[in-house]
N, C-alpha and C positions, 0 to 999 in steps of 0.2 A: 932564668933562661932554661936551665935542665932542666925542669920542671915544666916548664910550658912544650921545649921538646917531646920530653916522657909521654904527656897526657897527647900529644899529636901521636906518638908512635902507638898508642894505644887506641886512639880513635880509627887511625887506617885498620887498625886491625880486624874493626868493628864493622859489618858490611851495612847493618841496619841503622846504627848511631851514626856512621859514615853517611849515610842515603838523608836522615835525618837533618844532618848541621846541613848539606848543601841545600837542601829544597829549604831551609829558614836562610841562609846564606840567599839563596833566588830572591824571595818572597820581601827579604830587607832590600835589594837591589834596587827589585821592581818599587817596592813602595817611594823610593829614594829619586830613584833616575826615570820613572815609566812614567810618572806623567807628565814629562817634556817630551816625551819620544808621539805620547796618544794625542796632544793636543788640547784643541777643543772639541775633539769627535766625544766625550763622556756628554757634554752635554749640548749636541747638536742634532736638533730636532729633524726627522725627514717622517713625516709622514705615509710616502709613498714604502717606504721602505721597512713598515711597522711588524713588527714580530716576523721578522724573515727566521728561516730556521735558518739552526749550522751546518754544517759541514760544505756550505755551497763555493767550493772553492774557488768558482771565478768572480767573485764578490772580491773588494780590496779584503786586504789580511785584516784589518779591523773590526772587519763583520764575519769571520771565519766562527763564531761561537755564536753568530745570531744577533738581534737586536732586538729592543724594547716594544712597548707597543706606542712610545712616540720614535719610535725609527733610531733612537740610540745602539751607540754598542754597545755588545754587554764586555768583551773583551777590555775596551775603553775605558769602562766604568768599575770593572774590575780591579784594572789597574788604579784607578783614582782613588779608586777605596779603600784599595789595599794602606794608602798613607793614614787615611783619620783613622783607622782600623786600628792599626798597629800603635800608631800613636798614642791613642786612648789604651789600649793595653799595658804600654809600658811607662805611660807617665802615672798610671794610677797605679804599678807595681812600684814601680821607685817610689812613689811616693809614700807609698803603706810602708817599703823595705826599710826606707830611710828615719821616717818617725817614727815606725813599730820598734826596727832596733835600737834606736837610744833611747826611747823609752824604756825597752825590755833589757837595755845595759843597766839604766838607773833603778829598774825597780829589782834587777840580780845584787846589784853591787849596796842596795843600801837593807842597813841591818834592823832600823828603826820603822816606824808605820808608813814610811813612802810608799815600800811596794806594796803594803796592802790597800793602801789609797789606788793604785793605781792597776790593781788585780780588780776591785771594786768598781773602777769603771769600766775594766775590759770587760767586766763580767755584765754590766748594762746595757754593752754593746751586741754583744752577743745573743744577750734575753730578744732583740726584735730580730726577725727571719732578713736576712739580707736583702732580697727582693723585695719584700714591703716594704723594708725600707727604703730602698732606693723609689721604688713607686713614689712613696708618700714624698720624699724629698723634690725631685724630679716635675711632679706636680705641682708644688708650691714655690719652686726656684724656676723652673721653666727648664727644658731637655737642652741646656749648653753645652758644648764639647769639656767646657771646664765642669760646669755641675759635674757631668756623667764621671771628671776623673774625678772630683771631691768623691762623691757618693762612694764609688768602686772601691778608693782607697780608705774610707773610714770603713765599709763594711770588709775586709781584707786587715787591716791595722789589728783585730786582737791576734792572727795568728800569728804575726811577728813576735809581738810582744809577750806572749806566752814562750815562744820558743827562746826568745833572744835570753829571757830571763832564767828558764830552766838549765839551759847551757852555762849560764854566767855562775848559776848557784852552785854547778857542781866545779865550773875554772876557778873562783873565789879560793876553794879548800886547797887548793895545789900548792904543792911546794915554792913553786918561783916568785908564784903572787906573794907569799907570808915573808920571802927573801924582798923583793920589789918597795915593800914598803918597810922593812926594818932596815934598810938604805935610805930609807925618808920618802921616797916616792911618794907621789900628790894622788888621789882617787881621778884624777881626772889623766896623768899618767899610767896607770896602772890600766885606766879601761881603754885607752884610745891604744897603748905601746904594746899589754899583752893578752887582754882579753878581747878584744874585738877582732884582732888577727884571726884567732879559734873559734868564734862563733858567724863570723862572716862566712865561710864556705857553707856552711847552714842554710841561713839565710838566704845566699842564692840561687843554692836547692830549692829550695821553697819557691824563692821569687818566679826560678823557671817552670814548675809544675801551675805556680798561681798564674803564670801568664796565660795560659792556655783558656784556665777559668773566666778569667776578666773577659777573655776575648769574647767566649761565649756568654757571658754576661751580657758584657754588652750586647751581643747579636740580639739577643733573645730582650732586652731592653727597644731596642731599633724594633723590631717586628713586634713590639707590644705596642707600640707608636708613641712612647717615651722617649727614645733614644736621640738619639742623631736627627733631624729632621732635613728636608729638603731647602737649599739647593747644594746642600751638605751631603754625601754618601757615605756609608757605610756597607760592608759586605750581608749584616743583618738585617739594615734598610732594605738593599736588593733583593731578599729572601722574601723580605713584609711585601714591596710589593711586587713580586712573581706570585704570591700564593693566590691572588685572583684568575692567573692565566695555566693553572695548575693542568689543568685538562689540554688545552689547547694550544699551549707552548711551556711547554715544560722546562724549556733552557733558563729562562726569565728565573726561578728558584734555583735550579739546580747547579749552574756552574758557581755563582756565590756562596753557596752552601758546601760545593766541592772544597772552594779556599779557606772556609772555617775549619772545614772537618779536617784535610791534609796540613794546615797550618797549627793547627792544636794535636793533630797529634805528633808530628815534629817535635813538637817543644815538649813533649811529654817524655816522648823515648830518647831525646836529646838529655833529660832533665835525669832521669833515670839511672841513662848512662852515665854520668858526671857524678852522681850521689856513690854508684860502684867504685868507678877511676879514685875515689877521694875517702874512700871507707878503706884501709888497711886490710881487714878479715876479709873484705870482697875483692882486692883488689886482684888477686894472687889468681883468680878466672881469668879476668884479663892479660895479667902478664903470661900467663900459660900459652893463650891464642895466640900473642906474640912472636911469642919462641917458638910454638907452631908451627907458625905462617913461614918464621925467619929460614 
């Protein structure tokens, strides 16, 4: 609980990490609660109403940012996206975090040829460019919402695993570990009770800087026309198809593109700040601003 306090009295301190957690803070809201509020206005066709610009205020508040070229809102659709969006970003980060790290626990912790059995595949994984691979995949499994998290999370899984184990190699040497087990301690206690403690804040450094990635992964999957397919949305769908009306209604790309770019970088300067907050030799910036402010 002091701890969670501390890192709170450190974050107010912070104008830009502060600016940061709330617009990711919005962004999980809206994904969560916005599309009960939008309806069925994401995907309600009006014709009459096609590629309206924004700003025309006496339009209901749902077409305040414009509509489609089938008369959709883009506000509407915004919001609707914002859930498979997100959702694809963080189920294919858990999913890399979670199997990258115990794998990267077992191949730190064991002394015999596991981990190079298992540095040997990361190193396979690696040898193909991520994007071809997800192409190549993606076209033979077909653009499912689960594909696209397999894909994301096996191309994402070496850097866990490289980390998780680099960390474990040098907690292995430590004193309390060489005490943990001349008490008898089991390897399977020793990694769950005191090495994964110490390598998990890591880890979710990582996760938070990866999330950004995935995000834009994906976008750029969606507007290659792999991604997400219709009557499914995505905010890199909306991008793919705006780039036809690029000239002529320029809202159709640009507000979807606005929610990748201020959504990643959120989680970047959010990710940043928390990697300082949790580094000791960095921290003492922060606690300065503190006592500063105080």
């Amino acid at each position: 609980m002091a701890t969670r306090l501390r890192l709170l009295r450190l974050l107010r301190s912070d104008a830009v990490a502060l600016a940061a957690a709330a617009c990711l803070v919005v962004v999980v809201l809206v994904a969560l609660f916005g599309p009960m509020a939008v309806g069925d206005a994401a995907g309600g066709i009006n014709l009459r109403n096609r590629n309206a610009p924004p700003f025309e205020f006496t339009r209901p508040w749902l077409y305040w940012l414009g509509s489609d070229s089938l008369g959709r809102s883009i506000l509407a659709r915004i919001v609707v996206a914002a859930r498979t969006t997100l959702g694809i970003a963080l189920a294919s980060v858990a999913a890399a975090l979670l199997v990258g790290g115990a794998v990267g626990l077992v191949a730190g912790l064991s002394r015999g040829r596991t981990g190079e059995y298992i540095l040997r595949g990361v190193d396979v994984i690696m040898s193909f460019p991520s994007l071809l691979l997800a192409l190549i995949v993606l076209y033979v499994l077909g653009p499912a919402p689960s594909n696209i998290v397999i894909v994301l999370g096996v191309t994402r899984l070496p850097v866990y695993v490289r980390t998780a184990r680099a960390e474990v190699l040098e907690i292995r040497e430590r004193a309390f570990v060489a005490a943990a087990q001349v008490m008898g301690a089991g390897p399977v206690h020793i990694a769950l009770r005191h090495v994964l403690p110490l390598v998990l804040p890591t880890l979710l450094i990582i996760g938070a800087l990866d999330f950004a990635y995935v995000m834009l992964a994906e976008s750029a999957l969606s507007f290659l026309g792999i991604g997400v397919q219709p009557p499914d949305i995505t905010w890199g769908l909306m991008v793919a198809e705006g780039r036809a009306y690029l000239t002529a209604a320029w809202w159709l790309a640009f507000w979807p593109g606005l929610a990748i770019m201020m959504t990643a970088l959120a989680a970047n300067l959010l990710a940043m700040w928390f990697r300082i907050a949790n580094d000791p030799s960095l921290r003492g910036s922060l606690k300065a601003r503190v006592a500063g402010n105080g």
